[in-house]
C-alpha positions as CSV (number, residue, x, y, z in Angstrom):
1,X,96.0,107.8,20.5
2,X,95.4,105.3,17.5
3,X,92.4,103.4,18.1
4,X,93.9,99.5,18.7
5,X,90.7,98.3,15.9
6,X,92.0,99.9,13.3
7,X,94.0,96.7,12.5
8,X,91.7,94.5,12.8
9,X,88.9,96.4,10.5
10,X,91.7,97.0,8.4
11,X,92.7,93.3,7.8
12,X,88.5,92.7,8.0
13,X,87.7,95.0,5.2
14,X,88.5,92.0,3.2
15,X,86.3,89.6,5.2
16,X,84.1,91.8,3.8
17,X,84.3,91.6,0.1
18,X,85.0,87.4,0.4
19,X,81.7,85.7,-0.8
20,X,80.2,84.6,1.3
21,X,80.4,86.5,4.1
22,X,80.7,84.5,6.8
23,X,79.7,86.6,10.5
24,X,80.8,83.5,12.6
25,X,84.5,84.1,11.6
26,X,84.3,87.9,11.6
27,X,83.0,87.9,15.5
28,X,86.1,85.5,16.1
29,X,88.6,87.3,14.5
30,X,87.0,90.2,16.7
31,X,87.4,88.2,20.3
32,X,90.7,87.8,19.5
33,X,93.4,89.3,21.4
34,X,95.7,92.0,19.3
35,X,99.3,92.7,19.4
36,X,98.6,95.2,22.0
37,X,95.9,92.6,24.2
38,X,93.6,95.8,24.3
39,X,90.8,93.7,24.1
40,X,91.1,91.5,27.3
41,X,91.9,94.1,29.0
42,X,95.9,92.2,29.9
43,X,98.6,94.3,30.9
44,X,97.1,96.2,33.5
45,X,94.7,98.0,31.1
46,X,91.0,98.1,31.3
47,X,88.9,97.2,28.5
48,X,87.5,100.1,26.9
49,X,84.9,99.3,24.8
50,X,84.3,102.7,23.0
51,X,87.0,102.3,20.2
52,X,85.1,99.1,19.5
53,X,81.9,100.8,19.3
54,X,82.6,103.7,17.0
55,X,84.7,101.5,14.7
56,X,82.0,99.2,14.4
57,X,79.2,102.1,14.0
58,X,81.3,103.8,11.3
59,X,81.9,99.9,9.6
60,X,78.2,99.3,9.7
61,X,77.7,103.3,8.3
62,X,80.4,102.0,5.4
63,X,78.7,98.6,5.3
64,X,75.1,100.6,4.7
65,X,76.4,103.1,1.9
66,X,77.6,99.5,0.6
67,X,74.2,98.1,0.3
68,X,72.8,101.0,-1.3
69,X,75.7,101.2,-3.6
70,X,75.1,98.1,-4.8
71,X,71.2,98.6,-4.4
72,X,71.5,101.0,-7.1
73,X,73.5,99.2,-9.3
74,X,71.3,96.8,-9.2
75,X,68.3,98.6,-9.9
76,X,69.9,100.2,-12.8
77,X,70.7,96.9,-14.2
78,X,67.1,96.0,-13.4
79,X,65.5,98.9,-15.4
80,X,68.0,98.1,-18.0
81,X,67.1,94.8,-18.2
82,X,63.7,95.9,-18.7
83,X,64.0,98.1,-21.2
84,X,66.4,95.2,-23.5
85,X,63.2,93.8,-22.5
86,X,60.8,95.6,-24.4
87,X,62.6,96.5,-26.6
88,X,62.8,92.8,-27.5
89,X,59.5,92.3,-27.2
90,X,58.9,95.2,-29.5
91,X,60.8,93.7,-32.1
92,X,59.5,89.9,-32.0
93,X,56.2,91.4,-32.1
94,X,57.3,93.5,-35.6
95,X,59.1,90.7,-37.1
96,X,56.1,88.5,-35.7
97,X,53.6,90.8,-38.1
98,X,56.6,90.7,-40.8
99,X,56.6,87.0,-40.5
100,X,53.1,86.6,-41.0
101,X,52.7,88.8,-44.1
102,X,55.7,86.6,-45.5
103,X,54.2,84.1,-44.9
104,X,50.6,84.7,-46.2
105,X,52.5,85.6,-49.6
106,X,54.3,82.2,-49.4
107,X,51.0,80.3,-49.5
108,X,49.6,82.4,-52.1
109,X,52.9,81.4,-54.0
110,X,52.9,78.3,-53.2
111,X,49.1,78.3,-54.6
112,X,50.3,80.0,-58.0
113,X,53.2,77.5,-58.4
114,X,50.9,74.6,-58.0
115,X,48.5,76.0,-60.3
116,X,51.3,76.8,-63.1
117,X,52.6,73.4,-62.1
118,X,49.3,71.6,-63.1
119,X,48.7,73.6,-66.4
120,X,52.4,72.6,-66.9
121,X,51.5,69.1,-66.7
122,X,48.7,68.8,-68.5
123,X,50.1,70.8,-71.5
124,X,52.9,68.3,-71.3
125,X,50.1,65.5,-71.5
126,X,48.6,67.5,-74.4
127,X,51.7,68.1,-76.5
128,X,53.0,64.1,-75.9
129,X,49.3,63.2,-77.5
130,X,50.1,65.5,-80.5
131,X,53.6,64.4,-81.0
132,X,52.3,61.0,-80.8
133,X,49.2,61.3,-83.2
134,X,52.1,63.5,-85.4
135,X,54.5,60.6,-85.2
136,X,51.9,58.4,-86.6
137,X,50.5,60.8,-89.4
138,X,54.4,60.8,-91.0
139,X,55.0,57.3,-90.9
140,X,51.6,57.1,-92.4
141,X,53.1,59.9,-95.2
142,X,56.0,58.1,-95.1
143,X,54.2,54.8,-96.8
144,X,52.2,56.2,-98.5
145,X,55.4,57.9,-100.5
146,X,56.8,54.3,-100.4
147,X,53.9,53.1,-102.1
148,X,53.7,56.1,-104.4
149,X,56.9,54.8,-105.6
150,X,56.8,51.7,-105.7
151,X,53.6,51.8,-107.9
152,X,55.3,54.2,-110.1
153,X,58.3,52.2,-110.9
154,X,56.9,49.0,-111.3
């Protein structure tokens, strides 16, 4: 004899995966009358709750291995987590040390190219002086030939 549930947890093992999971509708569906109105005990049969009880024992047995399934699953995604985790963590706290040397050499840089930029400067300031004082010291040759000549031809 087929137990009259089976349809009924058959059709429910999709209540069961639906999100959310609503109890209210599954206890409904459940106090329903089947094809066969097993359940109110119509037709001159008695209800016999038995079949009820071992489908729902061996649905809350499938329901249990469920949980842990997804227990597990979950736990492995949690230790995985953690260990993308440190592993990150790891990392920022390398490229954190790499960073700092980086940038301890960019200050010391930064240092040399003001330094060299300064000098730069200030031989700039130095060589326009000379090529001023120069300037001056051939336009002073240069009249000094002019009145070279002009004392020589006349």
């Amino acid at each position: 004899m087929s137990n009259p549930f089976d349809s009924i947890f058959g059709e429910s093992e999709q209540v069961f995966q639906e999100e959310p999971f609503s109890p209210e509708y599954f206890i409904e569906k459940l106090a329903r009358p089947n094809a066969d109105n097993v359940i109110l005990g119509q037709n001159g049969s008695d209800f016999d709750p038995e079949p009820l009880r071992k489908k729902l024992i061996n649905k809350l047995a499938e329901l249990e291995m469920q949980f842990e399934n997804k227990t597990k699953q979950v736990n492995k995604i949690q230790e995985t987590n953690l260990k993308k985790q440190d592993n990150f963590k790891r990392k920022t706290k390398e490229l954190d040390s790499h960073f700092s040397g980086v940038d301890s050499q960019y200050h010391d840089l930064d240092k040399v190219i003001n330094f060299v930029s300064t000098k730069v400067v200030h031989l700039g300031d130095q060589l326009k002086q000379m090529d001023g004082k120069r300037t001056r010291a051939l336009e002073a040759k240069e009249l000094i030939d002019y009145i070279n000549e002009a004392q020589r031809t006349g």
